[in-house]
N, C-alpha and C positions, 0 to 999 in steps of 0.2 A: 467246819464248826468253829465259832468264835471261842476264844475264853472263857467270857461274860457265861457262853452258853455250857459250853463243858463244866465251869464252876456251877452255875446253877443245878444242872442234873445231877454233877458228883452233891450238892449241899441234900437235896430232894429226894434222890433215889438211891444214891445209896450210902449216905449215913454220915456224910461228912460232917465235920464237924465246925458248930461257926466260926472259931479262931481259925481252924484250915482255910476257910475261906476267906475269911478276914485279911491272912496272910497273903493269899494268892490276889486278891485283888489292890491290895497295896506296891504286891510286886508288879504287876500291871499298870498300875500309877504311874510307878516311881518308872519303869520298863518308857511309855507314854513322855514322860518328861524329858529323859535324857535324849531319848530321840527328836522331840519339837524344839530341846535347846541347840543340838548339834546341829539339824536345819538350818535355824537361827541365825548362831555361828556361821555356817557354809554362806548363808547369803547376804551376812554384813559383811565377809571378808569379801566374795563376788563384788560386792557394791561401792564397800566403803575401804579393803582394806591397804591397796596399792594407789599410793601416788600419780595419774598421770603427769606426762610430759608437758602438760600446757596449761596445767594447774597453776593459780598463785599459790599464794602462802596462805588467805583466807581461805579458800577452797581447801588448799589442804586442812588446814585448822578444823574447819568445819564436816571435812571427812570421818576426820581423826574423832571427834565428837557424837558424830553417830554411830561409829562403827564402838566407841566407848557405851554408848547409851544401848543400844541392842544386846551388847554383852553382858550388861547390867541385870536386862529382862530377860538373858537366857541364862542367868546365875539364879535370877529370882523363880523361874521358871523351874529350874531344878528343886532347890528349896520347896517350894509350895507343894510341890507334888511326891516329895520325898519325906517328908515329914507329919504329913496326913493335914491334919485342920488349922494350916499355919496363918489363912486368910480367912476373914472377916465375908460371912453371907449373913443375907437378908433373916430376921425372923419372922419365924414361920406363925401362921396365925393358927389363934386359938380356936377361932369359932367356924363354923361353914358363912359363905357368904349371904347377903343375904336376901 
C-alpha cells in the first residue's frame, strides 16, 4: 500500500484529521526531494565530478560548471519541495470550458 493510499484511508475512515494529513504528506514531499537531489548529486559526481587523465583545462572548466549547475538544481530541488508553495504554478481557471 502506497502512502498517498494509507493517508487517504486513515483521512476517510478513520477520522484523521486534515493537518494530520496535511503533515504527512508534506513529510512525503520533503521525504521525495531529498531523495531525487541525492540522485542528482550521485550522477553529476558519476559524470562531472573527477578530472580525467586527458582532459584540458577547458574540458575540465566545463566539467567543473556542470557538475556546479546540477548542484544548484539539486539545492533548488530540496527547497521547493521542503517548504511547500515556494514555485510559481499556472492559474487555474475560473470557469468550465467552453
Amino acid at each position: 500500500m502506497s502512502a498517498y493510499t494509507r493517508i487517504y484511508r486513515n483521512l476517510t475512515a478513520n477520522g484523521m484529521s486534515a493537518d494530520n494529513a496535511a503533515a504527512e504528506l508534506a513529510d512525503l514531499r520533503r521525504e521525495l526531494g531529498q531523495e531525487l537531489a541525492a540522485g542528482l548529486l550521485a550522477y553529476a559526481a558519476e559524470q562531472y565530478g573527477t578530472r580525467q587523465a586527458n582532459d584540458s583545462n577547458a574540458i575540465a572548466r566545463a566539467r567543473t560548471r556542470r557538475f556546479g549547475a546540477v548542484r544548484a538544481a539539486s539545492e533548488w530541488l530540496i527547497t521547493a519541495t521542503s517548504t511547500g508553495r515556494r514555485t510559481t504554478t499556472p492559474q487555474q481557471r475560473t470557469r468550465s470550458n467552453p
